[in-house]
C-alpha positions, 0 to 999 in steps of 0.5 A: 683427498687420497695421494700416493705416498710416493707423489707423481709419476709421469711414465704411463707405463711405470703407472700402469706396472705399479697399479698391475703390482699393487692390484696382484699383491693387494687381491682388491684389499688395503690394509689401514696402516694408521688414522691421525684424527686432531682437532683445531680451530678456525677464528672467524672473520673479522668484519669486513672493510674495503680492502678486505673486500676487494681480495676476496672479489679478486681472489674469491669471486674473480672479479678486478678491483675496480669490478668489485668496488663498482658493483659495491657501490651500485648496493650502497646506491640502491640501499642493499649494504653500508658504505663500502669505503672503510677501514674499520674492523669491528662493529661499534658498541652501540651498532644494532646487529640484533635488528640487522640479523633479524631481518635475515632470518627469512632469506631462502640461502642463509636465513637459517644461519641467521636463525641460528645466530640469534638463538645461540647470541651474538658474538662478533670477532673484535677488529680494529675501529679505524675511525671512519665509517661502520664495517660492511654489512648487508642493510636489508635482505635481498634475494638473487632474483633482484640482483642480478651477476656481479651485484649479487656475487657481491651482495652474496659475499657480503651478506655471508662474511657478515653473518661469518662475524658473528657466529663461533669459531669453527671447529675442524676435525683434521683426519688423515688415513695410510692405507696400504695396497699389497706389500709395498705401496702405500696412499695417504687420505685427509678428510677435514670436517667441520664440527 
């Protein structure tokens, strides 16, 4: 993502007099003014329950709660995910999260993560146990051509937060670059990159 450091202009002609300026000044060149590289972690997710998973339907995939929630519940009816409806946060001691992600490793879109997974050990992001029913999770591997629009939207979403959960926290290279056109205008860049 590249900005001019002096934010929007709006006046065509003031663009096209500032672009005529920087082009003669700059003879086609930039000179990098600055490279700002830093380093941060992304914590993945915890795992998902329903209010989770109704903002991410809405805000992610831009279907209504009420669209979320019935699609969720059509999988839970066919056998694709757990019970949708719960607070729970983090998977019990005793919850089988080898066997789930085994059955993963041959799915065409996220086998490979599921793969990765297993070789480098499970390590699930700890919530909070509300008491009630397990996370959401994926309970058999499925592929697009089965579900069809919403349901696999949903199924997609699902599956992925669940693998999400269990893999390392992300590593991200922030990198932000001042370049200089000329004698006096300048663009800022940012690039992130996960690791």
């Amino acid at each position: 993502d590249i900005q001019w450091e002096r934010g929007r202009v709006f006046d065509a002609k003031v663009c096209e007099m500032l672009l005529n300026k920087a082009k003669a000044e700059a003879k086609g060149m930039v000179d990098i003014i600055a490279v700002e590289e830093s380093e941060k972690k992304q914590g993945r997710p915890v795992p998902l329950n329903t209010t989770a998973l109704l903002k991410a339907g809405s805000k992610g995939l831009g279907l209504s709660p009420h669209e979320t929630m019935r699609a969720a519940e059509r999988l839970y009816t066919s056998g694709f995910i757990s019970y949708p409806r719960t607070e729970t946060t983090s998977y019990a001691k005793n919850f089988d999260l080898k066997g789930l992600v085994k059955g993963h490793t041959s799915h065409p879109d996220w086998g490979e993560c599921a793969q990765i997974i297993l070789a480098t050990g499970i390590n699930p992001k700890r919530g909070t146990d509300a008491g009630d029913h397990p996370p959401i999770t994926p309970v058999r591997s499925v592929g697009r051509e089965t579900l069809g629009g919403t349901e696999w939207r949903v199924y997609d979403y699902v599956s992925r937060h669940f693998l999400g959960s269990l893999m390392p926290d992300a590593k991200l290279r922030h990198t932000r670059v001042v370049v200089q056109a000329g004698e006096v205008e300048r663009f800022v860049g940012t690039a992130i990159q996960i690791e």
